[in-house]
GUBA-278596 format. One record per residue (C-alpha): residue in one letter; residue number from 0; x negated, y negated, z negated. Coordinates in Angstrom, 3 decimals. Layout:
% residues N
A,NUM,X,Y,Z .
...
END
This chain:
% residues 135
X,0,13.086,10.128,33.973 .
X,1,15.154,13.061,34.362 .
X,2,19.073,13.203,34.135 .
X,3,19.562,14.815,30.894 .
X,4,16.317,12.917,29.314 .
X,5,16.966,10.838,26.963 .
X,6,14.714,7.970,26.386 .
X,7,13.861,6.843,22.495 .
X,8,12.624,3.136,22.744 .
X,9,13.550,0.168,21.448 .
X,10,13.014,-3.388,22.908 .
X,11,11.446,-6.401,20.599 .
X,12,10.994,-10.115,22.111 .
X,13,8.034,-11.706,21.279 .
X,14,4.557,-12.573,22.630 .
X,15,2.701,-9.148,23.920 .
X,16,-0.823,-8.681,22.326 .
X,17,-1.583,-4.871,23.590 .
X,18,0.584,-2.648,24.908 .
X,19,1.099,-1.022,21.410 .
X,20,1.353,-4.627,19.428 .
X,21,3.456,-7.629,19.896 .
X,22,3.890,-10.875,17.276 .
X,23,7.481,-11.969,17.359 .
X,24,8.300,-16.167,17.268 .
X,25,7.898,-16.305,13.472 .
X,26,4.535,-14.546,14.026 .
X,27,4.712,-11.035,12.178 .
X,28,2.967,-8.290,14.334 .
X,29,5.091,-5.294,15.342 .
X,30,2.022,-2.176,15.748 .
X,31,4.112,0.325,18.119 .
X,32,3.394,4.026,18.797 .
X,33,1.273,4.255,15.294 .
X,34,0.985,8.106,14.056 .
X,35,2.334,8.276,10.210 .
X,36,2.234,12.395,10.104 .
X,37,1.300,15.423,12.005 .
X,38,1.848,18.852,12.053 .
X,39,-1.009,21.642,11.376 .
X,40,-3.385,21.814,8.370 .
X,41,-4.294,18.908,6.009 .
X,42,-6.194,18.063,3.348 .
X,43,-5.306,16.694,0.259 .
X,44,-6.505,16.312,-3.670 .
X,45,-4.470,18.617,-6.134 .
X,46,-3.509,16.012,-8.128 .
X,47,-1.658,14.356,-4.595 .
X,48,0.197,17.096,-4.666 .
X,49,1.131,18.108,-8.253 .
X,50,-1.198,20.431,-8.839 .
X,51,-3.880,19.703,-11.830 .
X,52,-6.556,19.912,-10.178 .
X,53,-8.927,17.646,-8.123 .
X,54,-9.784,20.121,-5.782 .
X,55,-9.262,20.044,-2.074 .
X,56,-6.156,21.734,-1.203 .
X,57,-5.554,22.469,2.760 .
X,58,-1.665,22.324,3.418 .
X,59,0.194,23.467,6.123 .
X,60,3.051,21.693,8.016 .
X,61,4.731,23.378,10.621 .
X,62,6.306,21.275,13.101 .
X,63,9.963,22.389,11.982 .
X,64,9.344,20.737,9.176 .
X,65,7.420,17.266,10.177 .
X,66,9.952,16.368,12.844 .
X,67,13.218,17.287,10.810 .
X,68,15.604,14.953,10.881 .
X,69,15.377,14.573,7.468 .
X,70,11.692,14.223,7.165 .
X,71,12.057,11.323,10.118 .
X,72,15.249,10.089,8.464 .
X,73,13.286,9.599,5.192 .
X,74,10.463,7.465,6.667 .
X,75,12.991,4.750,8.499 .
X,76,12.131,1.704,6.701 .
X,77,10.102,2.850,4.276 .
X,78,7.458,0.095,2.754 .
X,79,4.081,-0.795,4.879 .
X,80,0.876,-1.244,2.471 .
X,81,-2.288,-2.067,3.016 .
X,82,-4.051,1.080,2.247 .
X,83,-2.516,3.759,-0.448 .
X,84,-1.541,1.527,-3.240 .
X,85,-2.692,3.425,-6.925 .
X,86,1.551,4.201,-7.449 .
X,87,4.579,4.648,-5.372 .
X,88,6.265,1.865,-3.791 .
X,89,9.650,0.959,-5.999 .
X,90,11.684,-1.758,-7.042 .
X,91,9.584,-2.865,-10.166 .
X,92,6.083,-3.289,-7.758 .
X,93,6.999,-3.331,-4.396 .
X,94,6.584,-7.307,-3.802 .
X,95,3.211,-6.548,-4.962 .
X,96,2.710,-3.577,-2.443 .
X,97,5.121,-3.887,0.628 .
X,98,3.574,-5.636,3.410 .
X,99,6.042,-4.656,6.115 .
X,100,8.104,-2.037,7.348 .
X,101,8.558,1.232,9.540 .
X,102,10.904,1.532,12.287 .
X,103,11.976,3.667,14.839 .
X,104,10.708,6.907,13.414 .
X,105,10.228,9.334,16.342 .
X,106,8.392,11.696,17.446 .
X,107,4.705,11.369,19.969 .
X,108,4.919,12.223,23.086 .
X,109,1.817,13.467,25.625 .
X,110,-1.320,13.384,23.441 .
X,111,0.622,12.502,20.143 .
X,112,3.519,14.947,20.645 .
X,113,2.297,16.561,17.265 .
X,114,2.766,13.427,15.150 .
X,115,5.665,11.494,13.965 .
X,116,4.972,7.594,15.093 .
X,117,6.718,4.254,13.804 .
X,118,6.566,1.039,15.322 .
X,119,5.644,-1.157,11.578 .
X,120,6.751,-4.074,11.699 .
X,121,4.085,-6.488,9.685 .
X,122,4.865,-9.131,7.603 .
X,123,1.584,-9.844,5.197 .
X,124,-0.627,-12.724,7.133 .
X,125,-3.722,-11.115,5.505 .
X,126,-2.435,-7.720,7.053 .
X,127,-1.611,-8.828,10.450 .
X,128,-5.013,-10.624,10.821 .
X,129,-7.079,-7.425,9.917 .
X,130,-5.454,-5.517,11.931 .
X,131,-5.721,-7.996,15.095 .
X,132,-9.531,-7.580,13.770 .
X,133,-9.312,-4.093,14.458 .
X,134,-8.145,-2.035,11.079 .
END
């Protein structure tokens, strides 16, 4: 590491399962490293996006933009679901929704230096077994 590097990582104790996934002593799973956005062009429904349309819209996000530190600041902690729940995450649903966590907001380095990774830490039993099955 160089002098003036700085290095972003955080240490958790538990049992290691992959390099990128250990299960702490109460047994949730903490998935390291995962990508949560990227920068370039994406697809996405109108209606995702406000517009009133169910078209496929390409969007653009310029890396300025995806590794701001307020875009990173606003993911830290934000609710992990098991697939895109039908309506945001908020206090009237979310024990219905929120299966974990995401921490440690950052962004990739060498082959993922274009996305913004979280370490998510995984609380739902049913979660942390399909992903140990490969989701």
């Amino acid at each position: 590491m160089l002098k003036n590097e700085v290095q972003n990582m955080i240490t958790y104790y538990g049992y290691t399962i992959s390099p990128n996934q250990l299960e702490t002593g109460e047994g949730f799973l903490i998935c390291r490293n995962v990508p949560i956005a990227r920068t370039g062009e994406q697809d996405y429904l109108g209606t995702e996006i406000g517009l009133k349309t169910n078209e496929i819209v390409k969007v653009y996000r310029p890396e300025e933009e995806v590794f701001s530190e307020a875009a990173m600041a606003s993911f830290e902690g934000k609710s992990v679901t098991n697939n895109h729940p039908p309506e945001q995450v908020d206090p009237e649903n979310v024990k219905i929704y929120e299966m974990g966590h995401a921490q440690n907001v950052r962004r990739g380095t060498g082959e993922f230096k274009d996305f913004l990774v979280a370490d998510l830490h995984i609380h739902d039993a049913e979660l942390i077994d399909a992903i140990k099955a490969g989701k």
